[in-house]
C-alpha positions as CSV (number, residue, x, y, z in Angstrom):
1,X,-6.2,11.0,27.4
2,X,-8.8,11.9,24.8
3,X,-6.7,14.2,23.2
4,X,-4.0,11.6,23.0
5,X,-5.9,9.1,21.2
6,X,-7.6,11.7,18.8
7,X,-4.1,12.6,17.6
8,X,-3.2,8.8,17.4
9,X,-6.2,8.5,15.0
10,X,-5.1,11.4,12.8
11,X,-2.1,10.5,12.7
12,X,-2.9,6.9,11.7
13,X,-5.5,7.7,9.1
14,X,-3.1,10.6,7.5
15,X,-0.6,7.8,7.0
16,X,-3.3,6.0,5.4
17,X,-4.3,9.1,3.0
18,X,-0.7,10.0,2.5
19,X,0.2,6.5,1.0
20,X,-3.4,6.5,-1.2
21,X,-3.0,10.5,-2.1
22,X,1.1,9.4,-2.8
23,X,0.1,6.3,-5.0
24,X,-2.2,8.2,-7.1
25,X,-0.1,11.6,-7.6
26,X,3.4,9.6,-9.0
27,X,0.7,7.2,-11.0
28,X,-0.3,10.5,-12.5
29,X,2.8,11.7,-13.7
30,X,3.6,11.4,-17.0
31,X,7.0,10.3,-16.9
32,X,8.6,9.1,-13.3
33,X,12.3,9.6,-13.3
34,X,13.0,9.9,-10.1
35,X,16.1,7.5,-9.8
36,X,18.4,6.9,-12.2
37,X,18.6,3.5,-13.3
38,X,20.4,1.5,-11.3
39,X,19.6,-2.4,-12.0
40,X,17.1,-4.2,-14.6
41,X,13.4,-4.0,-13.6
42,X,14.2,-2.1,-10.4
43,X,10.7,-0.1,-10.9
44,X,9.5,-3.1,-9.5
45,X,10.7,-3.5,-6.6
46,X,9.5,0.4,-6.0
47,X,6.2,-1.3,-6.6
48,X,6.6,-3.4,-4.0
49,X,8.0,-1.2,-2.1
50,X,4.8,1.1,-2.3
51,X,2.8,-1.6,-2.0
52,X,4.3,-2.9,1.1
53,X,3.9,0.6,3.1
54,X,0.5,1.1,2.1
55,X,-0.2,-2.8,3.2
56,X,1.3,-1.5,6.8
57,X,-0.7,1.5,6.8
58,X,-4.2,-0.2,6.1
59,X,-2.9,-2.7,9.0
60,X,-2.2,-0.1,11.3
61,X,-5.8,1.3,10.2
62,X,-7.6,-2.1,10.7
63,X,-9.9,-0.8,13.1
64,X,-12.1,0.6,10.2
65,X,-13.2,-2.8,9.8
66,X,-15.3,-3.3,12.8
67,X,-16.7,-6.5,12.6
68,X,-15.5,-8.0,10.0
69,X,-12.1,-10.5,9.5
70,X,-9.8,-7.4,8.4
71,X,-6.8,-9.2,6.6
72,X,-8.7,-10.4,3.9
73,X,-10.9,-7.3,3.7
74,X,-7.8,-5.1,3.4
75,X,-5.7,-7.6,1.3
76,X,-8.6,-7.4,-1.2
77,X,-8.9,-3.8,-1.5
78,X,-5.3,-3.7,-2.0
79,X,-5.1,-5.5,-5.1
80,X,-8.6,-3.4,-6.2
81,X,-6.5,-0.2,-5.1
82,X,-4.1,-1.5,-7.2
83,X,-5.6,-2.7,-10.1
84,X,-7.2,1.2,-10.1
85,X,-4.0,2.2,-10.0
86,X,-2.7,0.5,-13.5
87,X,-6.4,1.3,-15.0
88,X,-5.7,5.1,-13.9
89,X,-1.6,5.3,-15.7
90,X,-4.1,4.2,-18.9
91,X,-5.6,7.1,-19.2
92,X,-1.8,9.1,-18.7
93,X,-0.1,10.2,-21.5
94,X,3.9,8.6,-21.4
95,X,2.2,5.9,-19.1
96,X,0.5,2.5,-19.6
97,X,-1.2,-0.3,-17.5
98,X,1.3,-3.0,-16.9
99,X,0.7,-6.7,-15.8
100,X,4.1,-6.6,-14.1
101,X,3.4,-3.5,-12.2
102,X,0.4,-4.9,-10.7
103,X,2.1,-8.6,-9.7
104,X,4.9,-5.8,-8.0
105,X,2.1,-4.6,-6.3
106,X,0.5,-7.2,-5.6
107,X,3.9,-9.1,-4.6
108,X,4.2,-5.8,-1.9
109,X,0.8,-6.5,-0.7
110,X,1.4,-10.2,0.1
111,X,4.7,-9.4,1.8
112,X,3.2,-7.2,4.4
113,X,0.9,-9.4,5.3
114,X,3.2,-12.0,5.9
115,X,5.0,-9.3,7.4
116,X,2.2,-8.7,9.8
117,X,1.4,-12.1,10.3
118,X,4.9,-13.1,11.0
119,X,5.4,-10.0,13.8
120,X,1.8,-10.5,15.4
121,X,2.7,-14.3,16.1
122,X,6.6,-13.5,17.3
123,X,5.6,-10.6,19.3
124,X,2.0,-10.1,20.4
125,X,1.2,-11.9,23.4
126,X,-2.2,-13.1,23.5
127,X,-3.5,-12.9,27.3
């Protein structure tokens, strides 16, 4: 059983480092061509996208916040996380810091908490 739950943890808190390690690696690339262009602004909705995953995986890593209301602790250090992250494609050669990256970003973080908040309410039984 303890063995169980250790790997849980790991396995929960490398999700969490993947998507923070992940963020910062692509934001240090100077030039991020990974998909060819496929409609206007769709770097956005990879924002977002991003966003929204690393919104699940600070959920799903919660318990770090013994003691205190979570959501808006983790909300909040989204956007910081992500305000960081636009401060950090600055300093990149090819790369700048973007107001419409950050809403993206921000946009992702909102949706997964609505996301959470929306699941926890449909599915989680209070007893």
């Amino acid at each position: 059983m303890m063995v169980n739950s250790l790997f849980t943890v790991m396995v929960k808190r490398g999700f969490l480092l993947l998507m923070l390690g992940g963020i910062f690696y692509l934001s240090h690339q100077p030039s991020l061509e990974l998909v060819p262009p496929l409609f206007p602004h769709q770097d956005k909705v990879f924002h977002a996208g991003i966003f929204f995953l690393l919104f699940i995986s600070m959920i799903i890593n919660r318990d770090l916040c013994r003691g205190f209301h979570s959501l808006p602790i983790l909300f909040v250090s989204g956007v910081i996380y992500a305000v960081s992250d636009e401060i950090h494609q600055s300093f990149i050669p090819g790369r700048d810091c973007s107001a419409g990256d950050l809403l993206a970003d921000i946009a992702g973080l909102a949706i997964g908490l609505i996301v959470f908040l929306w699941y926890s309410k449909t599915f989680v039984k209070d007893d």
